[in-house]
C-alpha positions as CSV (number, residue, x, y, z in Angstrom):
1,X,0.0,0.0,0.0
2,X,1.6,3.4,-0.9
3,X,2.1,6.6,1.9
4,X,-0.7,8.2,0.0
5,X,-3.5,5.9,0.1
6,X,-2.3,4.5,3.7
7,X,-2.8,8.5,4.8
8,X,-6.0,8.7,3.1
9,X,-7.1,5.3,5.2
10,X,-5.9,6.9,8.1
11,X,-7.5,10.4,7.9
12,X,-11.0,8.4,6.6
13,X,-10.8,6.0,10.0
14,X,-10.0,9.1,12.4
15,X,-13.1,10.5,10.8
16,X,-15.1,7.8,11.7
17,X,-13.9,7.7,15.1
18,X,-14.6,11.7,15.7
19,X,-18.4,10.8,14.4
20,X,-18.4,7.6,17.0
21,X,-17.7,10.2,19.5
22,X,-19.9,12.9,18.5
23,X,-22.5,10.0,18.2
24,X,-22.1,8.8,21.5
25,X,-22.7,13.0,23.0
26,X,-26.5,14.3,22.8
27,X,-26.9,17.1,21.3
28,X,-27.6,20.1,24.3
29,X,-30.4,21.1,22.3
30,X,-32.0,18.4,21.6
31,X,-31.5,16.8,25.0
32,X,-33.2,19.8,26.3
33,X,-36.5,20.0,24.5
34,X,-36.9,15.9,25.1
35,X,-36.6,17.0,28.6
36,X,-39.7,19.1,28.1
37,X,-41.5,16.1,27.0
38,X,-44.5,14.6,29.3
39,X,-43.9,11.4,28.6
40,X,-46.2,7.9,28.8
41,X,-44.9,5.4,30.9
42,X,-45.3,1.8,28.7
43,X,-44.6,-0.1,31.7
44,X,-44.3,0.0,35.2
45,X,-44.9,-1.2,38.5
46,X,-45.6,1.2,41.1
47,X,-47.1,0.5,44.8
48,X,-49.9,2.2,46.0
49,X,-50.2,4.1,49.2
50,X,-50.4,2.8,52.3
51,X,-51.4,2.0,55.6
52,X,-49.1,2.4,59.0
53,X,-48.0,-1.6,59.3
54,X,-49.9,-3.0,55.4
55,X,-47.9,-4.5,52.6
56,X,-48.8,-4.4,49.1
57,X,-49.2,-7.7,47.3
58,X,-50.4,-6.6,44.3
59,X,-47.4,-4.2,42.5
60,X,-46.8,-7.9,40.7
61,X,-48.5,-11.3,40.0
62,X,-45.0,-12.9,40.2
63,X,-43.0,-10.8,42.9
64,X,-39.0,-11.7,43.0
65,X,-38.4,-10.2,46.3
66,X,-38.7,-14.3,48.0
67,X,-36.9,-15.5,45.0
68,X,-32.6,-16.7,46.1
69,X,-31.2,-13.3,45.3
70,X,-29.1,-12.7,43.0
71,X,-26.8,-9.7,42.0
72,X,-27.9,-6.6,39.9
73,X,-25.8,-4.8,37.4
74,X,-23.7,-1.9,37.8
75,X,-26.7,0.1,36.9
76,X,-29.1,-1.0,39.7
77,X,-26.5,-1.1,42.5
78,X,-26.9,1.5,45.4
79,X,-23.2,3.3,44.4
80,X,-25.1,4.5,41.0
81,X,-24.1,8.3,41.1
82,X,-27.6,9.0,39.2
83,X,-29.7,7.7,42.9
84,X,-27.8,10.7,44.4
85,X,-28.9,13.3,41.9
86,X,-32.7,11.8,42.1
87,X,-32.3,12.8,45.5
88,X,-31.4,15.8,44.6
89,X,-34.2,16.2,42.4
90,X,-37.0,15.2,44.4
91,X,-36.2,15.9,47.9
92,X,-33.3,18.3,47.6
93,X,-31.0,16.3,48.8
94,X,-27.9,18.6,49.9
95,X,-25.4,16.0,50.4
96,X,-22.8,14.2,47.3
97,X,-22.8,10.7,49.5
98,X,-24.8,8.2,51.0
99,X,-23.5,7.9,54.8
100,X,-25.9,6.5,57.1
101,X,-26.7,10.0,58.7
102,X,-27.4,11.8,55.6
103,X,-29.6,9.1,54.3
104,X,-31.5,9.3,57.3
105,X,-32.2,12.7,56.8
106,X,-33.2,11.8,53.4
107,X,-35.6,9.8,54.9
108,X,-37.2,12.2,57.0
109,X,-37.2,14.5,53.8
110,X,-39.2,12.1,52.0
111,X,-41.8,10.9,55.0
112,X,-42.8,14.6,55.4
113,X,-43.6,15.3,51.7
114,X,-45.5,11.6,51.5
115,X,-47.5,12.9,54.9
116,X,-48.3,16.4,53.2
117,X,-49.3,14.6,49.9
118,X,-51.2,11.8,51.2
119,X,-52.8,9.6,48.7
120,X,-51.5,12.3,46.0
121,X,-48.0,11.5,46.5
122,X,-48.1,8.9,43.9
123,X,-49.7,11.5,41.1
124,X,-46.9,13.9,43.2
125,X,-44.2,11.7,42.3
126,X,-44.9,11.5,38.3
127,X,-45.0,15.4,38.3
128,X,-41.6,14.8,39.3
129,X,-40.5,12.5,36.8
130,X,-42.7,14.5,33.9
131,X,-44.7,11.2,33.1
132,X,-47.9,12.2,32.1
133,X,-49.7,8.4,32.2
134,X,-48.4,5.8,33.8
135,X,-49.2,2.2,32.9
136,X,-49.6,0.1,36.3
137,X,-48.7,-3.4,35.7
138,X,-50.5,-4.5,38.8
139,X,-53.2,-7.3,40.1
140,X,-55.2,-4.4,40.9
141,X,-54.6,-0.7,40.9
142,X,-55.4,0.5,44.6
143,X,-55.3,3.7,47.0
144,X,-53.5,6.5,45.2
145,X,-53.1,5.1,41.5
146,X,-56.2,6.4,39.9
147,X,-56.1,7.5,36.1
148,X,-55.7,9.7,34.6
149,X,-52.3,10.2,35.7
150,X,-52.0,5.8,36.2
151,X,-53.9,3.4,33.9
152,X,-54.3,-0.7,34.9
153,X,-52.5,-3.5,33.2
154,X,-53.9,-6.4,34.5
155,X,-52.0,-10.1,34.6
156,X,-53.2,-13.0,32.8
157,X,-50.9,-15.3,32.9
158,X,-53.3,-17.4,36.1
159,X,-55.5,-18.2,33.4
160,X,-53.6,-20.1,31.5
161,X,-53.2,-22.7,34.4
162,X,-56.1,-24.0,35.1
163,X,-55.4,-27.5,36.1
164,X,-52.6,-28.7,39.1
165,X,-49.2,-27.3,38.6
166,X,-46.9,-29.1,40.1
167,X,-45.7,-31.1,37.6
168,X,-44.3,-27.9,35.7
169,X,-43.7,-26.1,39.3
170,X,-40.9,-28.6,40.0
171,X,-38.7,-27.6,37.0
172,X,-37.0,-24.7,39.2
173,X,-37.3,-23.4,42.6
174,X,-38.5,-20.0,41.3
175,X,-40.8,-21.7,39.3
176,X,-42.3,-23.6,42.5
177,X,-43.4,-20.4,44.2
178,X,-44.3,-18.9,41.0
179,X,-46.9,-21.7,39.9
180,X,-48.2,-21.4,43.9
181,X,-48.9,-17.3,43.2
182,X,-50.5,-18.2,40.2
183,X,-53.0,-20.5,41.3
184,X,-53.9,-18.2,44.2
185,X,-54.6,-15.3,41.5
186,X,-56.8,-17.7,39.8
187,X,-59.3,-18.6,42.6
188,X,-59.0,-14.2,42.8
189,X,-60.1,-14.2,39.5
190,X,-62.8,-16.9,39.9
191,X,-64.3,-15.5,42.9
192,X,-64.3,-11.9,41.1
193,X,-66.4,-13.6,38.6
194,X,-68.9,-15.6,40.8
195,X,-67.1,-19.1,39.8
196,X,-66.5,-21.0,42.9
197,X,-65.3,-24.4,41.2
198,X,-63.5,-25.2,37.6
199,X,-65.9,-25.9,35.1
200,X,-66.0,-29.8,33.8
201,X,-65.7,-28.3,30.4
202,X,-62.8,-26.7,28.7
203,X,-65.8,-24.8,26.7
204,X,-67.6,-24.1,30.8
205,X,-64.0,-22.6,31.4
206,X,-63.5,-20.5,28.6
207,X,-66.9,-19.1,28.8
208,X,-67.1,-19.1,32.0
209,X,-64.4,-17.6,33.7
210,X,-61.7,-16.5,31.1
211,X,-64.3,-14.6,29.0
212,X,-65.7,-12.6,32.1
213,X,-62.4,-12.2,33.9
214,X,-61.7,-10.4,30.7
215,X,-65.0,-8.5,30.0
216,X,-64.5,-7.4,34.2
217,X,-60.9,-6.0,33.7
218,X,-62.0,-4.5,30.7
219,X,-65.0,-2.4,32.8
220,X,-62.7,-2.3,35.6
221,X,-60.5,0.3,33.6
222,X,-57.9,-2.2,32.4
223,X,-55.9,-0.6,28.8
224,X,-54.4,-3.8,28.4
225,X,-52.9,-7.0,29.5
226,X,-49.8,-8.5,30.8
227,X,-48.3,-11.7,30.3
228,X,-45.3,-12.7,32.2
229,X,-45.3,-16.4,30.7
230,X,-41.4,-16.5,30.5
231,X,-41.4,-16.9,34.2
232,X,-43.6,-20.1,34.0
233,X,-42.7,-21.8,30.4
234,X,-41.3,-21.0,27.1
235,X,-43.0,-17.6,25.0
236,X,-43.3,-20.7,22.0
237,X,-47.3,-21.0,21.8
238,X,-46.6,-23.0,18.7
239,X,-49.9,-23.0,15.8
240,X,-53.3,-22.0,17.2
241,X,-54.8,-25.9,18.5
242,X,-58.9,-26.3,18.2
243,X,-60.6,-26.8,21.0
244,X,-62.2,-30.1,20.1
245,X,-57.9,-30.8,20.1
246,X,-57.4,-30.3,23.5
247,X,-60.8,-30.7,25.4
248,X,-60.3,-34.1,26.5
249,X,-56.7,-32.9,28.3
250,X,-58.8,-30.3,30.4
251,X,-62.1,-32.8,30.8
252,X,-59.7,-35.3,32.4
253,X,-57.5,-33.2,34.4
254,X,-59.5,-31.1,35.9
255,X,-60.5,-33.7,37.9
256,X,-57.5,-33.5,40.0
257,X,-55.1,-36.0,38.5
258,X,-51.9,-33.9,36.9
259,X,-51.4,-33.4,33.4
260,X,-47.9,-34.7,31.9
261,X,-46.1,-31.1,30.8
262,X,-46.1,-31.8,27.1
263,X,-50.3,-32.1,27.5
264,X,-51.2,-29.5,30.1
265,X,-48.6,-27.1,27.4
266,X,-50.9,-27.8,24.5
267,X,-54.1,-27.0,26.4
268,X,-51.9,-23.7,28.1
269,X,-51.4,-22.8,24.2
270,X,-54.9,-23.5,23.3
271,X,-55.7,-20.8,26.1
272,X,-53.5,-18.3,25.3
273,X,-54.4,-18.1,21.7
274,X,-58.5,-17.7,22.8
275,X,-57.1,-15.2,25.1
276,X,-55.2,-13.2,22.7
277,X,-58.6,-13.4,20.4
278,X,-60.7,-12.3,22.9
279,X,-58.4,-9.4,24.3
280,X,-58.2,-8.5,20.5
281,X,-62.4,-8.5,20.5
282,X,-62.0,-6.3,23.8
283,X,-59.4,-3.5,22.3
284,X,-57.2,-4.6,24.8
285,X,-53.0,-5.0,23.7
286,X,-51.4,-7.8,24.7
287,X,-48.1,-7.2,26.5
288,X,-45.8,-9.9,26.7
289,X,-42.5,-10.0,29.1
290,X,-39.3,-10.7,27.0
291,X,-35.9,-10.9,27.0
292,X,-33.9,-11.7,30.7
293,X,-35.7,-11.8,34.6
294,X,-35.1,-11.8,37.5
295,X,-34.3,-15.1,39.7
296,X,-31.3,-17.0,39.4
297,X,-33.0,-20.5,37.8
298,X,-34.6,-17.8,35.2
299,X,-34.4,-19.6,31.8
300,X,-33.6,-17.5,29.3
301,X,-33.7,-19.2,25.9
302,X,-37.4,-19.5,26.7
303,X,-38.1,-15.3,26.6
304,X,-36.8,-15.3,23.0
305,X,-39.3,-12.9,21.7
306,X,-38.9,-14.9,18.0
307,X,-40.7,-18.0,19.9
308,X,-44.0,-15.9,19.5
309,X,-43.8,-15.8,15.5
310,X,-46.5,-18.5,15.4
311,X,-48.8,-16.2,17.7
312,X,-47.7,-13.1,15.5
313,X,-48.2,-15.2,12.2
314,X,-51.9,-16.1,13.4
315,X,-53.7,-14.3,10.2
316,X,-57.0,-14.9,13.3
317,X,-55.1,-12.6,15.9
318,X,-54.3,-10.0,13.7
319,X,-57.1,-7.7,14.6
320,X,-55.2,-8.3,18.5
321,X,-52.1,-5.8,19.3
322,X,-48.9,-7.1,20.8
323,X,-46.5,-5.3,23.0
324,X,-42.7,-6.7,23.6
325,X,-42.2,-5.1,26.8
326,X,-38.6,-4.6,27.6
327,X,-38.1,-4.8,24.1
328,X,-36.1,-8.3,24.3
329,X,-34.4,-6.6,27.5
330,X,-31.0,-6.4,25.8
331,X,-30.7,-10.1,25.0
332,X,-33.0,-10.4,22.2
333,X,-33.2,-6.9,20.8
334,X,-32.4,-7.4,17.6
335,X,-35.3,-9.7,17.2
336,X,-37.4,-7.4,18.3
337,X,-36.2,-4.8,15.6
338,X,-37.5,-7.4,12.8
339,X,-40.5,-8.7,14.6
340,X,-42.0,-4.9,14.3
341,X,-42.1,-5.4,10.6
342,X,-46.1,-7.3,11.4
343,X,-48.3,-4.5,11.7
344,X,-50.0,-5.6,15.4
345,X,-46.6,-5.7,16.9
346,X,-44.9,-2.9,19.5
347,X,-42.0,-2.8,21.5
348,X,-41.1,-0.6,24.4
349,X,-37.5,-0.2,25.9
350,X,-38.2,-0.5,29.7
351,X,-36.0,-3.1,32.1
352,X,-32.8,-1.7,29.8
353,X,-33.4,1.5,31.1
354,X,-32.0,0.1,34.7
355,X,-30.3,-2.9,33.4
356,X,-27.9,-1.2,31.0
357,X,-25.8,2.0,31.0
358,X,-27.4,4.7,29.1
359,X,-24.9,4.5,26.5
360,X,-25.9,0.8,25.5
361,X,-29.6,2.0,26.0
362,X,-29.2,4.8,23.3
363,X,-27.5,1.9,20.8
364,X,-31.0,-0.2,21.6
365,X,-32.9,3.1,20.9
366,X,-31.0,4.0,17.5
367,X,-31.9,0.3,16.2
368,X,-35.4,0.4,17.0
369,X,-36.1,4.0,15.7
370,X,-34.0,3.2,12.7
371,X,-36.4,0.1,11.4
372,X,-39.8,1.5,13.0
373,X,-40.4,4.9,14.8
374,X,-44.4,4.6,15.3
375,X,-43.7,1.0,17.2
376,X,-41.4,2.2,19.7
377,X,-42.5,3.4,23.1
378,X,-40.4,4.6,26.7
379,X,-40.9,2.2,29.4
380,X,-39.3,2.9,32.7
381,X,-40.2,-0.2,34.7
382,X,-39.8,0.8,38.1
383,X,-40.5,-1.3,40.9
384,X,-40.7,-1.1,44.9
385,X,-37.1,-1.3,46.2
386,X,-35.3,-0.4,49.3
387,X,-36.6,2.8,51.4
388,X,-33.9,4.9,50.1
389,X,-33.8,3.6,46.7
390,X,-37.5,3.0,46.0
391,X,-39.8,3.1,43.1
392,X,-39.2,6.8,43.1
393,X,-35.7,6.8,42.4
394,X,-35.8,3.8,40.2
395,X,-38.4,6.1,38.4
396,X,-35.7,9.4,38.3
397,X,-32.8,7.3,36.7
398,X,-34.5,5.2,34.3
399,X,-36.6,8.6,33.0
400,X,-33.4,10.4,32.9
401,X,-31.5,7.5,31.4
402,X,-34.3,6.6,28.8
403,X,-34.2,10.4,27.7
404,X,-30.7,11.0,27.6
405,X,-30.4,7.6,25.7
406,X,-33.4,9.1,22.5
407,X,-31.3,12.2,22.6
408,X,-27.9,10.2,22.1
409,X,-29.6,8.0,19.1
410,X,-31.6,11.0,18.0
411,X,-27.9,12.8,17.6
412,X,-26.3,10.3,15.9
413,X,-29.0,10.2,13.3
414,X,-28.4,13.5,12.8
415,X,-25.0,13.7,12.6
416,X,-25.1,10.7,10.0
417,X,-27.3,12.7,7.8
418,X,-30.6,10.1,8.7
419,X,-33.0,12.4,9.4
420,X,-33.0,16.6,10.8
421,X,-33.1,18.2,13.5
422,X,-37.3,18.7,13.2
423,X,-38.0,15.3,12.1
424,X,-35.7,14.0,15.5
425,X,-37.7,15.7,17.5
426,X,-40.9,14.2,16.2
427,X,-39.9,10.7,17.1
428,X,-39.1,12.0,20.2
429,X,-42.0,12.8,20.9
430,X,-43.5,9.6,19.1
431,X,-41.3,7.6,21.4
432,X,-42.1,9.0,24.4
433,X,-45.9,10.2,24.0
434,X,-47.4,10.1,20.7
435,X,-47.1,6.4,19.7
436,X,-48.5,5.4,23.0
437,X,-51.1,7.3,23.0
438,X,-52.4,6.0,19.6
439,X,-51.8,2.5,20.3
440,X,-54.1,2.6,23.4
441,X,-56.7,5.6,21.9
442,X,-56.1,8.4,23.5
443,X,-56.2,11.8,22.1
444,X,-52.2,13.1,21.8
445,X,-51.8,16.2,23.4
C-alpha cells in the first residue's frame, strides 16, 4: 500500500472515530427539548399508598423479592451516582454521598412530603419524573393510583393454568413459588367472577371464567394485558390448537389427576391463543414480558421474543395488538427490531433502562427507531425497592436514562445525515408520548 493511500485510510478511520464520538454525546439542544416532554410510561410497576403496618401484594402477580437473590448490574447497585442526583431532584437532597446520617435525613425529607401529599403522593411523584400516564402493571390498581395520571394492566398469565401445577412447578425453585402465586390469583379471578369451582368443560371454562375475567378488567379500567409467561414456560405457543384438540386434556384433568407437561402445554397454548382473540375482541393489547428476569434459575432461551412468531403469524389474531415489553431486554433486541415489521406488533424499551448504562440503551434506541419509529415506546419499569432507593428513584434514573439515551440515538442520526433536526424531535415525541397514545386511543396532546 503506498504513503498516499495509507494517509487517506488513516484520515478516513479518524473520521469515523470523531463521528463515533460525537455520536455517543446528545446534542444540548436536543436533550433539552426531550426533557420538556410529558412522557407515557409503557410499563411500570408502582405500589400504592399505604397504611401504618400494610404491605402491598399486588405491585406484581409474580413478585422476586422471595426469589434466592441474586446480584444486579452496575446500573441498579446502590453506588449509581444517578440515585444521588434523584435525590437531589426530588427531595433536595444537599449531600454528594450516601453515609448513614445523611440518608437518614433523606428519609425524614421524603416521609414529610409523602405525609403532606397523602394519597397524591403517587400523582406527586410523576409530576416529578414529567410522566404524564403511567401504565400500572399491577393485580389491581389500589389507594392513590387512579387515572388519569395511572392506567391498569392487569396479569393474565393465572388463566392459562387452570389445572394442578406441580408437575411444571418442579422444573425450578422459582418456578415452584411462581406456579403457587398463580394459582392463588386464579381462585381471585374466579371468585371476582362468581365461579366457585373449575368448570368440567374446557368450553364451561373458557366461557365461564376467562371470558368474564376479561369483559371485568375491561369495565374495571384495564388498557391492556400483561403476560409474564417467560417466568412459568417458554413464550413458543406453537400454531393455534382447536378446541375439540385439546378438550379431552382439560375434561380429564380437571378432575384433580396432573397433566404430563407436554399435555397441560398444549391445552396452556390453546388458552392463550383464545385469550389473545378475545383481548383483540375487547381492544385490549397484549403485552408480553421478553428478554432476561429476574431469579437466578430464570431460563432464558425460553423469553426469546422470535418463539412468538406463530402467535404473530396467526392471520386470526391479527385484529389483537402485541407489545414486547422490555423490548427483548438487551438479549434479544435485535429480534425485536424485525418482529416490528407485522403490523400488530410494538416494542417498548423498559428493564434496559436500569439494566444497561445509558450508553448501551441509546445503541438499543437507534436500532429500533432506525427500522420503525411509530412502534417504539419509553418504558421505565420501576419497581418497589429499598426505602432509600425505591420506586421513586428507580423512576428518576430510568426517566433520565431513557431520555438522555433518545437524545444520544436521535444525535447520531443526525449527525449521520438520517433524518434533521425537526424530524428528531418528532420521534421523540413519538417515542415517548405520541405512539402510545395512539396505540391505546387516547387523544395526543
Amino acid at each position: 500500500m503506498s504513503i498516499k493511500k495509507l494517509c487517506i485510510m488513516l484520515f478516513a478511520l479518524s473520521l469515523l472515530g470523531l463521528r463515533c464520538i460525537h455520536a455517543q454525546t446528545a446534542d444540548p439542544q436536543l436533550l433539552a427539548e426531550i426533557q420538556k416532554i410529558k412522557a407515557i410510561d409503557n410499563h411500570s410497576h408502582p405500589p400504592k399508598v399505604v397504611a401504618a403496618g400494610e404491605k402491598d401484594n399486588d405491585y406484581d402477580a409474580l413478585p422476586c423479592d422471595p426469589l434466592e437473590p441474586s446480584d444486579p448490574t452496575t446500573v441498579s447497585r446502590p453506588e449509581n451516582p444517578q440515585y444521588i442526583a434523584a435525590w437531589k431532584a426530588l427531595y433536595n437532597y444537599p449531600y454528594n454521598d450516601r453515609s448513614p446520617e445523611h440518608v437518614r435525613e433523606l428519609l425524614a425529607a421524603k416521609q414529610k412530603i409523602m405525609r403532606e401529599q397523602g394519597d397524591n403522593y403517587p400523582n406527586w411523584v410523576l409530576d416529578q419524573l414529567g410522566i404524564e400516564t403511567e401504565l400500572a402493571n399491577r393485580v389491581a390498581l389500589g389507594r392513590g393510583l387512579q387515572p388519569p395520571h395511572f392506567r391498569w394492566v392487569p396479569f393474565d398469565d393465572a388463566l392459562l393454568f387452570p389445572l394442578k401445577n406441580s408437575g411444571m412447578g418442579s422444573i425450578t425453585p422459582d418456578r415452584k413459588f411462581f406456579f403457587q402465586r398463580e394459582t392463588m390469583l386464579l381462585r381471585r379471578y374466579m371468585k371476582d367472577v362468581n365461579s366457585e369451582a373449575l368448570p368440567a368443560t374446557l368450553q364451561g371454562y373458557t366461557a365461564r371464567v376467562v371470558t368474564p375475567v376479561l369483559e371485568l378488567q375491561k369495565k374495571n379500567g384495564a388498557v391492556a394485558i400483561k403476560f409474564e409467561a417467560a417466568y412459568l414456560r417458554t413464550l413458543d405457543f406453537g400454531p393455534a390448537e382447536t378446541q375439540q384438540a385439546v378438550q379431552q386434556i382439560y375434561a380429564h384433568f380437571v378432575k384433580g389427576d396432573i397433566p404430563s407437561n407436554p399435555d397441560y402445554i398444549r391445552l396452556q397454548n390453546y388458552l392463550f391463543h383464545y385469550i389473545a382473540a378475545e383481548a383483540g375482541r375487547l381492544g385490549l393489547p397484549v403485552h408480553i414480558h421478553t428478554g432476561g428476569g429476574c431469579g437466578s434459575y430464570f431460563m432464558l432461551m425460553g423469553s426469546n421474543p422470535a418463539l412468538l412468531e406463530s402467535v404473530l403469524n396467526d392471520a386470526a389474531l391479527r385484529k389483537t395488538n402485541f407489545v414486547l415489553v422490555h423490548g427483548g431486554a438487551a438479549a434479544y433486541t435485535k429480534y425485536v427490531n424485525y418482529l416490528l415489521m407485522k403490523p400488530n406488533v410494538y416494542a417498548d424499551f423498559s428493564e434496559q433502562t436500569w439494566l444497561i448504562s445509558t450508553r448501551k440503551l441509546s445503541e438499543t434506541v437507534r436500532d429500533l427507531l432506525e427500522w420503525y419509529p411509530e412502534k417504539v415506546m419509553l418504558g421505565t419499569d420501576l419497581y418497589p425497592n429499598t426505602p432509600d432507593i425505591n420506586w421513586e428513584e428507580i423512576g428518576w434514573q430510568t426517566m433520565q436514562s431513557g431520555r438522555e439515551a433518545l437524545a444520544i440515538a436521535l444525535t447520531g442520526m443526525i449527525q449521520d445525515g438520517e433524518i434533521t433536526h425537526e424530524r428528531a424531535l418528532e420521534l421523540a415525541h413519538m417515542a415517548l408520548h405520541d405512539n402510545a397514545a395512539k396505540l391505546y386511543g387516547w387523544q395526543s396532546k
